[in-house]
C-alpha positions, -999 to +999 in steps of 0.1 A: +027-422+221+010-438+249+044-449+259+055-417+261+025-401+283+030-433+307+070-430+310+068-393+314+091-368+297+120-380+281+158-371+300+169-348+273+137-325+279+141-289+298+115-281+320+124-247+320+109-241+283+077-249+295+081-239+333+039-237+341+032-274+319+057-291+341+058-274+381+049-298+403+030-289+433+038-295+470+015-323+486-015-306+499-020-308+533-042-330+555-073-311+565-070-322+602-035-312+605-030-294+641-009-263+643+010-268+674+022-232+673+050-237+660+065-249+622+100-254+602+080-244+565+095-209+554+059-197+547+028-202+554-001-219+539-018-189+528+016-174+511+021-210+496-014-210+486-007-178+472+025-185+452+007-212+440-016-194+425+007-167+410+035-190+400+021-221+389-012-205+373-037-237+367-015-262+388-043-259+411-065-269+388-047-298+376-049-314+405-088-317+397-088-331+369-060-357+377-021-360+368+001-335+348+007-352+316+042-351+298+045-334+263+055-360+239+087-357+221+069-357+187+053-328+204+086-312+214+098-317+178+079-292+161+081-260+154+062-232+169+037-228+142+030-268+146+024-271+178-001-240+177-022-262+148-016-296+168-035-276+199-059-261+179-065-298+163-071-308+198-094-286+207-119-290+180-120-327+193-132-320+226-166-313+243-175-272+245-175-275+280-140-289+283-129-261+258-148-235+283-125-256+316-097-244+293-098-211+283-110-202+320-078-222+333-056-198+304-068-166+316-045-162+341-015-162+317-039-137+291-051-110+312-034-093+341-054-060+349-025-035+367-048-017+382-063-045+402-028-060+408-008-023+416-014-005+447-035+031+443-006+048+447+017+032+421-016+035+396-017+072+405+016+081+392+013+059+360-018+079+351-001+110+361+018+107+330-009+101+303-025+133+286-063+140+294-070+126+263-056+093+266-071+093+304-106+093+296-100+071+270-081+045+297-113+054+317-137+035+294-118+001+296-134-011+328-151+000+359-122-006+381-102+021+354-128+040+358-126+046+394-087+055+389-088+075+357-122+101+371-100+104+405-105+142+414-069+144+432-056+131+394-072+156+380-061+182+400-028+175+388-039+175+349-049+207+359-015+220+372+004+204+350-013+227+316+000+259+338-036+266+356-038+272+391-074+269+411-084+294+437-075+276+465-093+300+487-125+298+466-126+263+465-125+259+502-147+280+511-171+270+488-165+232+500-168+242+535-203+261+527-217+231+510-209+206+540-223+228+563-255+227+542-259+190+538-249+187+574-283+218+580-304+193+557-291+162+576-305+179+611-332+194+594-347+155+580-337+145+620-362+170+634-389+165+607-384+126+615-384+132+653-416+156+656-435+130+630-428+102+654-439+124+684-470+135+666-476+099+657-462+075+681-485+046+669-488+048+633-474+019+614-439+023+602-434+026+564-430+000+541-392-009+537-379+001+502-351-021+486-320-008+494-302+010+465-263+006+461-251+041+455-231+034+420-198+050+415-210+070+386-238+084+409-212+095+433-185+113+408-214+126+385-243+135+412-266+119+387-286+089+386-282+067+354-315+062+337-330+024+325-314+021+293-348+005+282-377+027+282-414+021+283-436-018+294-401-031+284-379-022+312-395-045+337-393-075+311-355-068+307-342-065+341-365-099+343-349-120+318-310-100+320-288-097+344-261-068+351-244-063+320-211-058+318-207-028+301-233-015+326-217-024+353-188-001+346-211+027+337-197+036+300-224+020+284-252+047+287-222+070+282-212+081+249-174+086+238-178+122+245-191+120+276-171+151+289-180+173+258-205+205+264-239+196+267-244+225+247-245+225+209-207+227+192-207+248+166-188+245+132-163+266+145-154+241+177-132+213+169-138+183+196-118+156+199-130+117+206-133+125+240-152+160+239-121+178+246-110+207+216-086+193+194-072+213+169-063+183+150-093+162+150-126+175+130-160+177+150-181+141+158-202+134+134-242+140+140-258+112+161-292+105+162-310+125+187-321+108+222-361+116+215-356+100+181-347+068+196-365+070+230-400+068+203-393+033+200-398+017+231-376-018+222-347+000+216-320+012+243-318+050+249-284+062+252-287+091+284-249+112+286-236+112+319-231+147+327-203+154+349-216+177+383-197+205+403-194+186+434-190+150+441-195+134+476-159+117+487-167+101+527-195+118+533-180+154+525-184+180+497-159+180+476-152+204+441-149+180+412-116+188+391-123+166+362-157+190+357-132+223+362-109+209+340-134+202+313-152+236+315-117+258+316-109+237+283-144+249+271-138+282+279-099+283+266-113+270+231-134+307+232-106+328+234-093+303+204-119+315+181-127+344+198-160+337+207-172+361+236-201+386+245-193+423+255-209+445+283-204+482+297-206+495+333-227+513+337-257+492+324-272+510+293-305+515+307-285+533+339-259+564+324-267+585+355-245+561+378-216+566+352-188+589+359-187+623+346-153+622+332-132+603+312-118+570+333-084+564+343-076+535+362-096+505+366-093+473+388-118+440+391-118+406+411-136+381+414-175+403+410-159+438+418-149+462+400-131+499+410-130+527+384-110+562+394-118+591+367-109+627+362-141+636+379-121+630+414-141+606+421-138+560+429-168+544+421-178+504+431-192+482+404-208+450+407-201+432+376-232+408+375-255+434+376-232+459+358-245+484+388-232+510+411-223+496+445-231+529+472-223+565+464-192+576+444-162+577+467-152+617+473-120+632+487-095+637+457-092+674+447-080+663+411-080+633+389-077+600+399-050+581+382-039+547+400-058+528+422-056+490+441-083+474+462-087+441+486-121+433+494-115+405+515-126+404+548-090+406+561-081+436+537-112+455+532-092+481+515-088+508+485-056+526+481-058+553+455-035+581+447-044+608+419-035+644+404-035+662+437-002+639+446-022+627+478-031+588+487-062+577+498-068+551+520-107+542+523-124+513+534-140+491+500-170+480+522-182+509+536-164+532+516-153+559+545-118+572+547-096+553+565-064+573+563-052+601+537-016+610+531-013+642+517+011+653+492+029+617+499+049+630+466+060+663+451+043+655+416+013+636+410+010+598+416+009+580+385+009+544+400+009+523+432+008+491+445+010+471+479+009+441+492+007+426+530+043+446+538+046+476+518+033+503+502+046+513+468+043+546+451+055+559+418+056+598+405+060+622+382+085+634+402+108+609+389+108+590+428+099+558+438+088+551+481+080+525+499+058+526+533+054+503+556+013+491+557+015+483+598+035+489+626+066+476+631+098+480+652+131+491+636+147+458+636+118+438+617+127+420+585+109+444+564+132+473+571+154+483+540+193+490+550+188+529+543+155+538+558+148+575+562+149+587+593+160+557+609+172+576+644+140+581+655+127+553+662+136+527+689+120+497+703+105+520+733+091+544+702+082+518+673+075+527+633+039+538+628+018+525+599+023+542+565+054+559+572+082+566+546+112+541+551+128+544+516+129+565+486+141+551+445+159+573+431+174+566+396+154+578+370+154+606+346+123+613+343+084+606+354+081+568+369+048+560+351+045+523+359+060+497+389+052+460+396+063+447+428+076+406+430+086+392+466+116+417+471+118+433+440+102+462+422+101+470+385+100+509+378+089+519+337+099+555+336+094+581+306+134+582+304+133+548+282+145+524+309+130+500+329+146+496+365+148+464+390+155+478+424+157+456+456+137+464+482+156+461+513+188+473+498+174+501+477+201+498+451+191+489+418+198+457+404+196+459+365+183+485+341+171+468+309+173+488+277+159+485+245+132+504+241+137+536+219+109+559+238+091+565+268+081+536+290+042+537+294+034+501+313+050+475+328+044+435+342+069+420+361+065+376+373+099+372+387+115+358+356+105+381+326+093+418+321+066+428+294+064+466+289+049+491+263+059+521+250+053+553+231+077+532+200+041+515+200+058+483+207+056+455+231+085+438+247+095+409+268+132+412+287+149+383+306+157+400+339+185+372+350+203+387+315+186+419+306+188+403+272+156+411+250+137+380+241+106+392+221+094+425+203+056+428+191+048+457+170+008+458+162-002+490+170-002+522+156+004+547+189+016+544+223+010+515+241-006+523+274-013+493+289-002+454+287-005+427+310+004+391+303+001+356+317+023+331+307+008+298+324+046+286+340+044+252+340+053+238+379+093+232+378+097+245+344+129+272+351+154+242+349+132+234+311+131+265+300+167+275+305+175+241+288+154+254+258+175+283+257+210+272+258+201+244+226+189+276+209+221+295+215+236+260+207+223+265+176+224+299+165+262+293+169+264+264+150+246+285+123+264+313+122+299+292+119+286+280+084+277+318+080+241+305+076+236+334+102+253+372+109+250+388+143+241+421+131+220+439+159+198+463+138+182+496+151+156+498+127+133+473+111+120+444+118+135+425+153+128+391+167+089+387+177+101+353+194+116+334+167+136+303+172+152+304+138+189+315+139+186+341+111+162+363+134+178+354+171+190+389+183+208+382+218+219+349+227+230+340+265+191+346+283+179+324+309+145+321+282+135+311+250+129+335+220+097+346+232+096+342+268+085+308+273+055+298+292+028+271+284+006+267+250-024+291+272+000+319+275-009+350+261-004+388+267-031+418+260-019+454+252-042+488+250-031+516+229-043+551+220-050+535+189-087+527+207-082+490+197-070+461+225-047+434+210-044+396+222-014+381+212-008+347+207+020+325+202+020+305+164+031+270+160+069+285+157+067+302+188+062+338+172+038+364+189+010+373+164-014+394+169-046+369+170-073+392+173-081+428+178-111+444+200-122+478+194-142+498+220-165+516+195-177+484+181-190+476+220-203+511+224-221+510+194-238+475+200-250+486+235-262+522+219-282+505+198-303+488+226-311+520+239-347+534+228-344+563+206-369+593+209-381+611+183-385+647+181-419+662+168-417+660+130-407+696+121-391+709+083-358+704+079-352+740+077-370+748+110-349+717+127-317+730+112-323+766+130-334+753+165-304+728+164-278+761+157-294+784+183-292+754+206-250+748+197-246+785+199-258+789+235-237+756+246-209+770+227-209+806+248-213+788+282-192+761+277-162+778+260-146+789+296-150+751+308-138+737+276-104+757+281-101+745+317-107+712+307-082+709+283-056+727+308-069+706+334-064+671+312-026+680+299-016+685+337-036+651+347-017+628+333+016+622+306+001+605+280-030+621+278-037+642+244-052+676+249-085+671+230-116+700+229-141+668+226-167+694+238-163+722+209-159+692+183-193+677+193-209+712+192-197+717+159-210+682+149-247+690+161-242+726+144-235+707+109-265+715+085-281+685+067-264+683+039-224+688+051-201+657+053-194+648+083-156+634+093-170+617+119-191+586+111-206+572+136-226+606+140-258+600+116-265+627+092-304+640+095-330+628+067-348+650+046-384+629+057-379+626+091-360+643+117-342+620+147-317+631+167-293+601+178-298+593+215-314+625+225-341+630+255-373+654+244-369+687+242-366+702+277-401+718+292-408+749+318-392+742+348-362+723+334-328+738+334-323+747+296-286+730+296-294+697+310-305+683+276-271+700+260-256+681+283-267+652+280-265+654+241-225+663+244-216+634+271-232+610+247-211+629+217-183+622+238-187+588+238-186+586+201-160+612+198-127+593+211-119+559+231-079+560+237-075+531+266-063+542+294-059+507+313-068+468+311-070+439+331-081+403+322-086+373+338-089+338+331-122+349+317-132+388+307-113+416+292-123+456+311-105+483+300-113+517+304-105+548+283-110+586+270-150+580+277-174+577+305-182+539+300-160+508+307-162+483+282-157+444+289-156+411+267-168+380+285-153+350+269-178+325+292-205+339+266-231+331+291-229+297+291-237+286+332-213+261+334-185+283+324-198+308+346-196+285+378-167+271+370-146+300+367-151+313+399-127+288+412-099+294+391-075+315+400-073+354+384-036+355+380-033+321+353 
């Protein structure tokens, strides 16, 4: 053998088997060499050093410790298995220290960290591609994968890519608020600093304080981490230990679910390994709490980093997306199990600011909310307070039925349009009348919208217009081909604000609802048809069929429409087919109002029409074994977004069975039935009804709170007469009004029920105590004591003797019927309003802060 090592490797040995044991290196060069400026070499000594080091791994290191010794051909000779045990043999034979030259000359060809060897960019799209999960799993392997898996800009994109969208708008602004604070405290600590030196110009300077590194966990978390060893302790640790590694990276002090609420999870709440929800995975298991351990003073404590709103990127502000992607997970997993808290505008402790009437139309962003009623009157809410914002908004001479508001600074508008067929236009801050169209429309106005362009108004008078929202000349873009009036107006006499340049016609019947999308509007008339019409054009694009009665709401996104109808159904049309791709059926009368969000993934058409064509792919497949008929049926059950061939009903759409969308997509209808329903897609893609909300539960929850008064104990005989002279006396005054009313309400609006709710709650005071009542929320009267639900004292001398009448039937009212009239929900509340004086909202952050701050940057309409 030592033959063998001294003659080198045999001629019949290939070097390329063993390419790293056998390179031999270039002779190094002379120290005092003088670079003349100019050389023949192809590269220079760096890149050669370089290559060195990536190609021939330890070749350097050979060169230390002497010669590169030949394998002998004994060696060469055995198998793969042999050779591992003849190495190992080795090993064991030499010193530790050599092994320890070893290993740390191996570890090259071992470990080979990507992230250190990739550029950032390269790293960002890799990471781009892994779930959230798996990220903040990668994100625990070392501190360098730290940095890249917590990037904000990363998870900016994990937030896009699950169908959310941030408020841009928000975010900025709240960026730009916060740099201009640190940058106040910055010149504010300069001042202090300046007029302390002034004051005292001799005073010794202050002892120097070890400068602190500012850790990368510090800067993404905007905490600092704690010692992990409490107590006399600490000082002797960071004695006798150095940095550890796992501390170094910041994952030691943090535990696996170091993005999971720092509130308590409840039973309910599945969390994954990484303290996202997980359907699949069951919750952690109990850990022992932190003041447990902290009591012994030898043992590390174990602090959670918590992850902060803003993070600190160059010396600037910045929102951090891997906190708003955590929270908007924490407050999707709510609507999941339907954990929420309900309110009611007004606040129960403040009825007088409520309106008088029952509420038509609401709208809310952001903190604001508009209500229009049929007391003619718009009032302004603020939603944290659940107050009135100024007086009630007067100038409507009937009921107010649609309404839209702006209340940014650039808008600061309300456009409302009501019974009286006028528009409104009045300024939100201030709430003065800016403009007022009257009789803009024949009938009344049952619905408008607008945007920066136009204008758009629907009526009972089966029309739809459009008006132009500023000044323009006759040849703008905005301009539809057949523009009313179009001869009077030149570039010497231009088109003033809010004038009529088109008007829809096509319908049948009363245009209840419209949505307006880029150039398009989509009309939902009583006739049974919903309408696309483009807007410069004016023709009508597609009418979409399938509904089999009046039209009551309708949501348009550009790809699909979602309408309700007095069939009490819910439907979703493909508007690039007209071909009917979903059909929920969960309540029991008409279906007023609906609004959906579907979460669109970024790029997803191309997907989603993919999706459909392999469905239609195989429904035809399935019906040539006859596994499926084509039989279009009228009646019972239809398609609620099925993927199975037996219950596909139109093939050739642009969209799944069921419309498509993300996994967050769902849509929320209101019916007369007085419940609202949020449906959800199933693991087969089906709609389902996944929970139902009734407004007389929330009614009755905030009721309660009230204080009840109790009337002077009298005999139940006594109380029984004074409670009948009392309902006669409302009965003969308010028997004129009653009728008016009810004219009044048929007239208001096409879906509204004539209903005497003031002559049913007379009769229900009137009831002795012993009849059955039909309504039972209304508590019957005791024989011991006598309370009368909700009711102020008696009124005194002085008092006008039907203000406490009235105040007993508006709260009757209340309890007497709560058909909704209209919706809206965002990322995170429900408000809907209906046949009563309150509006009644579910808040699915369930006051938990976080939630709360979060969610004023995402955006409303995802």
């Amino acid at each position: 053998m030592t033959d063998a090592l001294r003659d080198g490797p045999p001629s019949h040995f290939h070097p390329s088997l063993y390419p790293h044991a056998f390179h031999t290196s270039p002779p190094l060069r002379h120290s005092s060499k003088i670079d003349e400026g100019y050389s023949e070499e192809t590269r220079s000594q760096a890149d050669s050093d370089t290559a060195m080091h990536l190609d021939s791994g330890s070749d350097d290191m050979n060169h230390n410790h002497g010669q590169v010794f030949a394998i002998p051909d004994i060696v060469l000779g055995m198998s793969e298995e042999q050779r591992s045990n003849y190495a190992f043999a080795i090993l064991r034979s030499l010193r530790t220290s050599s092994i320890a030259s070893i290993v740390e000359r191996l570890n090259p060809y071992l470990h080979l960290d990507p992230v250190l060897r990739l550029p950032p960019e390269i790293t960002f799209q890799i990471f781009a591609y892994l779930r959230p999960n798996d990220l903040l799993k990668a994100s625990m392997a070392s501190r360098s994968w730290r940095d890249r898996a917590l990037d904000s800009r990363l998870w900016r994109v994990m937030f896009g890519c699950e169908g959310w969208e941030p408020n841009t708008r928000e975010v900025r602004t709240y960026e730009q608020e916060m740099d201009r604070k640190c940058h106040q405290e910055r010149e504010e600590k300069k001042a202090h600093f300046a007029m302390q030196k002034q004051q005292r110009p001799y005073a010794s300077l202050p002892e120097r304080k070890t400068s602190k590194k500012r850790t990368h966990d510090e800067s993404l978390f905007g905490e600092t981490k704690k010692p992990l060893v409490g107590g006399e302790d600490a000082e002797q640790w960071s004695e006798q230990h150095g940095i550890i590694e796992a501390d170094d990276n910041g994952m030691h002090d943090v535990e696996p679910s170091s993005l999971a609420p720092s509130r308590p999870i409840s039973r309910d709440q599945h969390w994954s390994f990484v303290g996202l929800p997980d359907h699949k995975h069951s919750p952690p298991p109990h850990r022992e709490s932190v003041s447990t351990i902290a009591d012994a003073p030898s043992i590390p404590t174990f602090q959670p980093i918590k992850p902060a709103l803003i993070v600190t990127e160059s010396d600037r502000r910045r929102v951090n997306f891997p906190y708003l992607y955590k929270q908007r997970r924490r407050l999707e997993e709510n609507w999941r199990i339907g954990q929420f808290s309900t309110f009611r505008l007004p606040h129960a402790d403040h009825d007088d600011e409520a309106h008088r009437e029952c509420v038509y139309t609401i709208q809310f962003s952001g903190n604001h909310l508009v209500s229009g009623s049929r007391d003619k009157t718009i009032r302004r809410w603020d939603l944290s307070s659940q107050r009135l914002i100024g007086k009630p908004l007067e100038g409507h001479k009937a009921s107010v039925l649609c309404l839209q508001f702006d209340s940014s600074p650039e808008e600061d508008v309300i456009m409302s349009g009501g019974s009286d067929s006028h528009i409104i236009i009045w300024r939100f801050s201030t709430g003065e009348i800016i403009k007022r169209m009257d009789k803009a429309h024949d009938e009344s106005v049952l619905n408008l919208r607008f945007d920066h362009r136009y204008l758009i108004t629907c009526s009972k008078d089966k029309t739809i217009k459009i008006w132009n929202r500023k000044q323009i000349l006759p040849d703008d873009d905005i301009v539809p081909v057949n523009m009313v009036n179009m001869t009077e107006y030149s570039d010497l006499n231009p088109i003033p604000e809010y004038t009529l340049l088109s008007s829809l016609q096509g319908h049948v019947a009363a245009v209840n609802a419209i949505q307006v999308h880029e150039n398009e509007i989509v009309s939902a008339s009583g006739d049974r048809t919903v309408k696309v019409w483009d807007i410069k054009s004016g023709d009508c694009t597609r009418t979409l069929i399938g509904h089999s009665k009046g039209i009551a709401c309708v949501q348009y996104d550009g790809r699909r429409v979602v309408s309700g109808s007095s069939d009490n159904t819910v439907r979703i049309f493909d508007v690039a087919t007209g071909a009917e791709v979903a059909w929920m059926l969960g309540h029991t009368n008409l279906v007023r109002t609906v609004q959906a969000r579907f979460g669109d993934l970024p790029g997803q058409e191309e997907e989603l029409e993919a999706q459909a064509r392999a469905i239609d792919e195989k429904f035809f497949a399935a019906q040539m074994s006859g596994l499926a008929t084509r039989a279009v049926r009228s009646r019972g059950p239809r398609n609620p977004g099925s993927s199975d061939p037996k219950d596909i009903l139109a093939y050739g759409a642009k969209l799944p069975p069921g419309g498509g969308g993300s996994r967050w997509s769902r849509i929320v209808s209101g019916s007369y039935d007085e419940s609202v329903v949020i449906w959800k897609k199933d693991s087969e893609g089906r709609w389902i009804a996944a929970r139902r909300l009734r407004l007389n539960e929330v009614l009755e929850q905030h009721r309660a709170r009230r204080p009840r008064v109790h009337a002077v104990a009298q005999p139940p005989a006594a109380q029984s007469a004074g409670i009948q002279h009392l309902a006669q006396q409302m009965a003969q005054q308010a028997a004129p009004a009653s009728a008016a009313g009810q004219q009044h309400q048929q007239q208001a609006h096409p879906y509204t029920q004539p209903t005497n709710a003031f002559s049913q709650s007379i009769s229900q005071i009137a009831l002795p105590p012993n009849t059955n009542s039909t309504n039972n929320n209304i508590p019957q009267q005791s024989a011991n004591n006598a309370v009368i639900p909700s009711a102020p004292p008696m009124p005194t001398i002085g008092t006008h003797p039907m203000a406490h009448l009235n105040g007993i039937a508006n709260r009757e009212r209340e309890r007497e019927s709560n058909r909704v009239f209209k919706l809206q929900f965002d990322t995170r509340r429900i408000i809907c309003c209906s046949q009563n004086t309150a509006i009644v909202g579910w808040d699915f952050a369930c006051g938990d802060h976080e939630i709360e701050e979060a969610s004023r940057f995402f955006s409303e309409t995802n």
